[in-house]
C-alpha positions in Angstrom: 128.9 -0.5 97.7 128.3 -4.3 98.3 131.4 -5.6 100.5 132.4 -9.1 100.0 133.8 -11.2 102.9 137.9 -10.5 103.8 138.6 -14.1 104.5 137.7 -14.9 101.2 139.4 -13.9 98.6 137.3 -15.5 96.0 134.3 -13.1 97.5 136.3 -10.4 96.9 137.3 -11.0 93.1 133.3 -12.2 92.7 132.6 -8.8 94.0 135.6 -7.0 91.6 134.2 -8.7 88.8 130.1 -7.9 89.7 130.8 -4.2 89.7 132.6 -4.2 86.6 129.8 -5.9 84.8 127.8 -3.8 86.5 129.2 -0.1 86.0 130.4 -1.1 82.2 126.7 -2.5 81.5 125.4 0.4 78.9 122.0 0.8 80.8 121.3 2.2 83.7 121.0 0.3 87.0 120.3 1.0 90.4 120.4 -0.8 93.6 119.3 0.2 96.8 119.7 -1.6 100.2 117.4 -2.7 103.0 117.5 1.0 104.4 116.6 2.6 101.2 119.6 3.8 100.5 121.7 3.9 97.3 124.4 1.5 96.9 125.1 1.5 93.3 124.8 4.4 90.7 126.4 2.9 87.7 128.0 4.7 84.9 124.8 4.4 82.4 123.4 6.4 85.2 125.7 9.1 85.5 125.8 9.6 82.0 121.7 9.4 80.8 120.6 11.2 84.1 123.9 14.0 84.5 124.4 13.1 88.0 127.8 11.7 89.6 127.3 8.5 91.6 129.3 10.5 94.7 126.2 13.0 94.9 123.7 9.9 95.1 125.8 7.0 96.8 124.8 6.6 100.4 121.8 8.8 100.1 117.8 8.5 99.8 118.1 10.8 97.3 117.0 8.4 93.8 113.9 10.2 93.0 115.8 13.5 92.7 116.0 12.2 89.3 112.7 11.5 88.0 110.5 13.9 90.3 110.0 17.2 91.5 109.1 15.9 94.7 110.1 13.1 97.4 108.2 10.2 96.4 109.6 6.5 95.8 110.4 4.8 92.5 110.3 1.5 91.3 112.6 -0.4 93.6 111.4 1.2 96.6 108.0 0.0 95.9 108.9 -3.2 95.5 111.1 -3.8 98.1 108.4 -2.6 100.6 106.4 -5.1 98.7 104.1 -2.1 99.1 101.3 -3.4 96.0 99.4 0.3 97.6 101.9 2.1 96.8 102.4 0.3 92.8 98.9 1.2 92.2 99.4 4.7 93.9 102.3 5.6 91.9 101.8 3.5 89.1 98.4 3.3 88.2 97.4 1.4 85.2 101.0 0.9 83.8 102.6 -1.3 86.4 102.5 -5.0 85.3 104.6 -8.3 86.2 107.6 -8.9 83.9 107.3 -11.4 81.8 110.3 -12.5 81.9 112.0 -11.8 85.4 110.3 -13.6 88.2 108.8 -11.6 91.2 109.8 -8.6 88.9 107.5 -5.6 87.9 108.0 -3.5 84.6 106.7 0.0 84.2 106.7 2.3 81.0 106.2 6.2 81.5 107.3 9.7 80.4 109.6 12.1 82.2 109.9 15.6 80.7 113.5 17.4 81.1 115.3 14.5 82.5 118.8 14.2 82.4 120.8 16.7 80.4 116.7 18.8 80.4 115.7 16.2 78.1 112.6 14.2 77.6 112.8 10.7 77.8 110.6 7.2 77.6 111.5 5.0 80.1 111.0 1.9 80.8 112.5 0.6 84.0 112.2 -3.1 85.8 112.5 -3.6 89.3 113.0 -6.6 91.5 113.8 -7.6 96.0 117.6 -9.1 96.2 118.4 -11.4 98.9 121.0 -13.3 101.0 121.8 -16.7 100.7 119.3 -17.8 103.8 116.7 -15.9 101.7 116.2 -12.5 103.9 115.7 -9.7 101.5 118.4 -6.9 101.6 117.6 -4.2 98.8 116.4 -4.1 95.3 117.7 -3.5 91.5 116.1 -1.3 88.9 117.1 -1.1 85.7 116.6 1.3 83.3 116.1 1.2 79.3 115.7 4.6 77.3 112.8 4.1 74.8 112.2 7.5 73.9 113.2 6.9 70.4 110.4 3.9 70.1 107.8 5.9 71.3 108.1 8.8 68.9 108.5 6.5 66.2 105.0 4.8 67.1 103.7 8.4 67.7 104.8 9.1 64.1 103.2 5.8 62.8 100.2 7.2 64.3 100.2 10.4 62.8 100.7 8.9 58.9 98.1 6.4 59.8 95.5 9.1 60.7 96.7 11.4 58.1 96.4 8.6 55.5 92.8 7.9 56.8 92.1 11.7 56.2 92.9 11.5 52.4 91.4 8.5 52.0 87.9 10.6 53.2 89.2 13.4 50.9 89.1 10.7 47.8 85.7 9.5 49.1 84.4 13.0 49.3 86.0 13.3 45.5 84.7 10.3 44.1 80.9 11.6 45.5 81.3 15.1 43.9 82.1 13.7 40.6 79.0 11.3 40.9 77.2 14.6 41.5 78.7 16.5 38.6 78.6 13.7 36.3 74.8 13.2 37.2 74.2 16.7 36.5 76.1 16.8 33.4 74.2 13.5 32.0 70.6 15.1 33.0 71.4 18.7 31.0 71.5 16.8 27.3 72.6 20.3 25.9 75.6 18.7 23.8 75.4 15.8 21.3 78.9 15.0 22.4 77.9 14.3 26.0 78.7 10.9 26.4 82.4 11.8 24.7 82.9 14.8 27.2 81.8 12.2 30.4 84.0 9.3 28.5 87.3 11.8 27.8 86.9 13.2 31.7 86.9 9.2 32.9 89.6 8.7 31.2 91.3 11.8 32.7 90.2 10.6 36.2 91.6 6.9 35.7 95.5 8.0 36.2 94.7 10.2 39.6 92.2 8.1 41.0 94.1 4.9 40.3 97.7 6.4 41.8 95.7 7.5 45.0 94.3 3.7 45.6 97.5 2.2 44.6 99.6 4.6 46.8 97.3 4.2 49.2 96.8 0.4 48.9 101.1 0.4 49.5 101.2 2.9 52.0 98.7 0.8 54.3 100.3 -2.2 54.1 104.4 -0.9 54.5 102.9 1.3 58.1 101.3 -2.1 59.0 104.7 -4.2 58.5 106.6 -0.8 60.8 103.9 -1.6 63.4 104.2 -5.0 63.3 108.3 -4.0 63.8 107.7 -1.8 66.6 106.2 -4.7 68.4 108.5 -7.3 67.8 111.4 -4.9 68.7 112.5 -5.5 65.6 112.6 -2.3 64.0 116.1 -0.7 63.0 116.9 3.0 62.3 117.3 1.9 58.7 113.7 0.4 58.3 112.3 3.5 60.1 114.3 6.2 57.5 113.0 3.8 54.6 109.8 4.2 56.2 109.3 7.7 56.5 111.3 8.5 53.1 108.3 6.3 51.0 105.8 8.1 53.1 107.0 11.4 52.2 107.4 10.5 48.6 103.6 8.9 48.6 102.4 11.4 50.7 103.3 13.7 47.7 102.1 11.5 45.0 98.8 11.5 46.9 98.9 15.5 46.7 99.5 15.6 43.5 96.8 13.5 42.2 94.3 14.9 44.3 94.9 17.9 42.9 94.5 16.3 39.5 91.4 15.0 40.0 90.1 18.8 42.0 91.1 20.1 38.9 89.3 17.9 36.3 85.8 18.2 39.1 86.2 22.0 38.6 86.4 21.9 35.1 82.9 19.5 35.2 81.1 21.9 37.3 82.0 25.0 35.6 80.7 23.2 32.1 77.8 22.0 33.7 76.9 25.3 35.4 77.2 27.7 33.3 74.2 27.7 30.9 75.0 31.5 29.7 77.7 29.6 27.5 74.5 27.7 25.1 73.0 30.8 24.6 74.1 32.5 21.3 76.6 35.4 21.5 79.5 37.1 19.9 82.5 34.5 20.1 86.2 35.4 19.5 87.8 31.7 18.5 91.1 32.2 19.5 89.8 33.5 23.4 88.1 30.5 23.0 90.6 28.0 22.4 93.1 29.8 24.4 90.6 29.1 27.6 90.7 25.2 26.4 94.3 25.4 26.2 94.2 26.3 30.1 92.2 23.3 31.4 94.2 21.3 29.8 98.0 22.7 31.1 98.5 19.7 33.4 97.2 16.9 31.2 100.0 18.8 27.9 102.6 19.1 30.9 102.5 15.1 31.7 102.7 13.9 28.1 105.4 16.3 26.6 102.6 18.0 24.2 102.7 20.7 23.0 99.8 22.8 21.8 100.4 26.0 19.6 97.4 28.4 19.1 97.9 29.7 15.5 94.1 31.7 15.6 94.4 35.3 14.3 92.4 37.4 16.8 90.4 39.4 14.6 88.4 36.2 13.6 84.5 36.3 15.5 81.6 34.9 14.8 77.8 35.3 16.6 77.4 31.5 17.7 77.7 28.7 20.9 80.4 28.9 23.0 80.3 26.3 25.0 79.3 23.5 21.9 82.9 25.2 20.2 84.8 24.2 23.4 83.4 21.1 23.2 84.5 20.5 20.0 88.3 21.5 20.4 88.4 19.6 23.5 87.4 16.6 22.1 90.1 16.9 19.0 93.0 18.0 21.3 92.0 14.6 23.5 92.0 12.1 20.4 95.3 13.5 19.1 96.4 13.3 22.1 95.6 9.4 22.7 96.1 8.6 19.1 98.9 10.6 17.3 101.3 10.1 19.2 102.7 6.7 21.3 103.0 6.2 24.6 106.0 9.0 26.1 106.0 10.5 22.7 106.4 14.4 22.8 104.7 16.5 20.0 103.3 19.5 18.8 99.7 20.3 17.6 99.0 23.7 15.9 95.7 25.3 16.1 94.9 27.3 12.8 91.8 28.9 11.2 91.2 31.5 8.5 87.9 33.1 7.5 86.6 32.0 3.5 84.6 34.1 2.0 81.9 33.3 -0.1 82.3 33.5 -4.0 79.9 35.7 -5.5 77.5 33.4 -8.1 
């Protein structure tokens, strides 16, 4: 430790009071003197690196705690004023502090530091000297940032992972130009430009969600950013973060889904021709296989769709043009029966009439 002059008693209460500051200060800080040798291991230290200040005090021993191997840190590179060895050791993260003069800052990871933990640090370093302006050691101090850096490396992650549904929607969007292109150049339905009209509509809600969420999600991971910059950012911004990203990541999932669904149905109408061919149809098979296309669309808006079709009823005809039909009536009632949020129930019925003799 520094020892202040015995003839002066104010020295020695300016000392008292300079380690106190120093060993209750809740960083670490270390100070080395002209020989390279440790003169103060504060408290901080003792408790973020696990070591006692008797095992380092006195001793050449300060990169026992950040390397495997002898080799200097900060504050021995600087007070050799040594600009070899800051590029050496320090390459491409070294830079003047900004705010310190003569001062350099560095940032870097240390796996299974302290406690077999690993840690962000970011440590400043800077020459002390006497009153006639000789140098006699150096101070690094130390700041714990590993919480900062995985919150940027999460940031990163939504960021790319929003970017990779916003391809996914692209990719969408392009299929369903595809399917709808194919499904305008068949002309096998009279109804055509209802069935492309009613699947639009269907594709509104999804499509829209994604570009809102989207839209939302962009701009609240710009404003964290723009927080983990500033130095800004509190735990409770980052939790409020990460809890709407979950929640929209979710709504994205869901709607894609939606609109994967609604794709599939298109391309299935569209490619299978066998269905415009004339064959024996059983209605209720028919309507039942209607029924399950739409499960999510009923689920959403509380309807409820009862399928009252006796089994024995056939008849030799087009199964695809039948579809058509009940898909296009369960749609209407759907939109206009009932009011926005209304729940309801639609039954299904039909019942072979026989001809009266003449």
């Amino acid at each position: 430790m520094l020892r202040p002059d015995p003839s002066n008693p104010s020295s020695a209460q300016e000392q008292k009071l300079l380690e106190e500051i120093v060993h209750t200060y809740p960083q670490p800080i270390i100070v080395i003197d002209n020989d390279h040798r440790v003169l103060i291991w504060n408290k901080a230290c003792e408790k973020v690196f696990g070591i006692p200040a008797k095992d380092v005090l006195g001793t050449k021993n300060q990169w026992k705690t950040f390397y495997p191997e002898p080799r200097p840190i900060l504050a021995d590179v600087i007070l050799d004023d040594d600009k070899e060895q800051l590029e050496q050791f320090y390459p491409g993260i070294h830079r003047k502090s900004p705010f310190i003069e003569d001062a350099y800052e560095v940032e870097n990871f240390f796996p299974k530091l302290g406690n077999n933990i690993d840690r962000w640090l970011y440590f400043t370093a800077k020459r002390l000297y006497d009153e006639d302006g000789c140098p006699v050691g150096a101070i690094e101090s130390i700041i714990d940032i590993t919480e900062r850096m995985n919150a940027e490396a999460e940031v990163q992650q939504l960021n790319e992972s929003l970017s990779d549904h916003s391809v996914k929607l692209e990719e969408a969007n392009e299929e369903l130009k595809a399917t709808m292109l194919k499904l305008a150049n068949t002309q096998k339905l009279a109804s055509l430009g209802k069935l492309v009209a009613g699947i639009s509509h269907e594709l509104n809600t999804p499509i829209g969600n994604i570009r809102t969420i989207s839209t939302a999600l962009k701009a609240d991971t710009c404003r964290i950013q723009d927080q983990l910059n500033s130095g800004e950012m509190t735990k409770s911004s980052l939790e409020s973060f990460l809890n709407n990203v979950l929640e929209s990541s979710n709504l994205i999932a869901k709607s894609t889904a939606k609109t994967a669904e609604l794709i599939l149905s298109c391309q299935q109408i569209s490619s299978n021709d066998n269905e415009y061919e004339r064959s024996q149809v059983h209605l209720r098979i028919l309507v039942e296989e209607v029924l399950n296309r739409q499960t999510q669309g009923l689920s959403r808006s509380s309807i409820i769709v009862e399928n009252f079709i006796p089994h024995h009823i056939s008849m030799n005809s087009f199964a695809a043009p039948i579809q058509q039909i009940f898909d296009n009536l369960i749609n209407n009632t759907r939109m206009h029966a009932f009011s926005e949020q209304q729940s309801g129930k639609i039954k299904i019925c039909a019942q072979v009439i026989k001809k009266k003799s003449s």
